[in-house]
N, C-alpha and C positions, 0 to 999 in steps of 0.2 A: 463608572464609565464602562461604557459596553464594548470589543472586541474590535465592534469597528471606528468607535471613536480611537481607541489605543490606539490602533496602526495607523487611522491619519495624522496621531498626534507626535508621533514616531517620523515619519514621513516629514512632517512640518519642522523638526527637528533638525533631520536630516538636511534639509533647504534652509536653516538657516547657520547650521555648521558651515555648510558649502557657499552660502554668502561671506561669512569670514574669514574662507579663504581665499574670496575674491573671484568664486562663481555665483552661478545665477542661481534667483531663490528656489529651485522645483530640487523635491528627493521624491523617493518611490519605494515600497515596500511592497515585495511579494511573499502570499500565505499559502500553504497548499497543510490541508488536514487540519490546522491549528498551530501550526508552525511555522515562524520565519524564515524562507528559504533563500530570501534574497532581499540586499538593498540598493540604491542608485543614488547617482547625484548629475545634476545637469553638469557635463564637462566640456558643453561647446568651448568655453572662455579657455580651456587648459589647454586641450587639444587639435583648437580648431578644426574642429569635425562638426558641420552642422546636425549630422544625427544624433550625436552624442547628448541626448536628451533624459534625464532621470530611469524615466521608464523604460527606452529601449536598454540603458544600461544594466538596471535591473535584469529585463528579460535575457537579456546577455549571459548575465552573471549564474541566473536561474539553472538555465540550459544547460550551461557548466555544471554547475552542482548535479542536476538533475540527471544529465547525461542524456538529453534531448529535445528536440527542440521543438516539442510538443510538450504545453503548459497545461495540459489539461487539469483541471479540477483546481487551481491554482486562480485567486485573487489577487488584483491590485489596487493597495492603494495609495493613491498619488497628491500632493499636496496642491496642485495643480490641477486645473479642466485638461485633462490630457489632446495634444492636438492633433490635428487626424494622419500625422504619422505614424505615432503611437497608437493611436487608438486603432490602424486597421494592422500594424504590429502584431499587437495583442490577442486581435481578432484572428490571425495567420497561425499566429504561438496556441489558440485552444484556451488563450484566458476567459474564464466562463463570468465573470466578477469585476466592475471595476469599480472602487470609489474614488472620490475625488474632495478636498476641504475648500479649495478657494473656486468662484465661478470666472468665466471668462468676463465675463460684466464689472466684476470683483478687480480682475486683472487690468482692464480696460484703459485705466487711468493713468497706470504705470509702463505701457507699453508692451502687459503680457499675456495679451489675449489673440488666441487664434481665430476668433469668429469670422473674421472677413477671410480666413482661407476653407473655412465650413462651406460660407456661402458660397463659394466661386466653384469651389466642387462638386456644388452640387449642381450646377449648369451643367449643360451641356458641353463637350468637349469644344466647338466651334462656336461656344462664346464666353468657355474661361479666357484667364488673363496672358496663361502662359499658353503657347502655340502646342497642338497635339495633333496629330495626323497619324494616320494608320497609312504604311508606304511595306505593300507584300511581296518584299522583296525573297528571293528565295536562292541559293546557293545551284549552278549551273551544273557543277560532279557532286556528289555525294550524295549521301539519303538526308532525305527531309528531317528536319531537325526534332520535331517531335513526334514521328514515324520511328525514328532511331532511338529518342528516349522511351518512349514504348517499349519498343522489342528489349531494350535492355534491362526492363523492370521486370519484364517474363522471363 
């Protein structure tokens, strides 16, 4: 067994611990160098928080340890198709790597697949599902908001 099956098989482990504790079946395992720096478990069901998704937990955990929240050079791998909250998480976090054991197709059957929110995404804002509008609104005293976060980074 090669390095990356380990840590899916780790991962898949982890999602099904977390099944018998009466959450949902997804864990997540992050790698940076060859080392395990972090794992997750989906805890929507614990603490009704719909982010509370394996991976973002993971990457959560990561950060901590890490002492940043910049994941670079750091793999994930998720027992799940990770879905595109996660997946543009990751992408925000510097993860350069992601694997995944089960497909959304795979998931499908049982009700665990994100592919109909890939798809809606990738439309156009005015003809996804949820309502999106750009409204440039702007503050009438103070300075411009990202004028001000500017000057404060120099």
């Amino acid at each position: 067994m090669d390095d990356t099956q380990r840590y899916l098989c780790e991962a898949i482990e982890l999602a099904h611990d977390n099944m018998k504790r009466g959450g949902r079946p997804f864990g997540a395992v992050i790698v940076k160098n060859g080392d395990v720096v972090a794992t997750g478990v989906n805890e929507i069901l614990s603490t009704n928080d719909p982010t509370a998704h394996a991976e973002l937990t993971a990457i959560r955990a990561a950060s901590q340890k890490l002492g940043s929240a910049r994941l670079d050079g750091c793999a994930v791998y998720a027992s799940g198709h990770p879905c595109p909250m996660c997946m543009a998480a990751m992408r925000l976090a510097g993860v350069g790597e992601v694997y995944y054991a089960y497909s959304n197709e795979e998931g499908a059957p049982y009700g665990l697949s994100t592919a109909e929110i890939y798809t809606d995404l990738a439309r156009p804002f005015g003809e996804q599902t949820m309502r999106i509008r750009h409204v440039p609104v702007r503050l009438q005293s103070g300075p411009d908001l990202y004028v001000e976060w500017n000057r404060r980074q120099n």
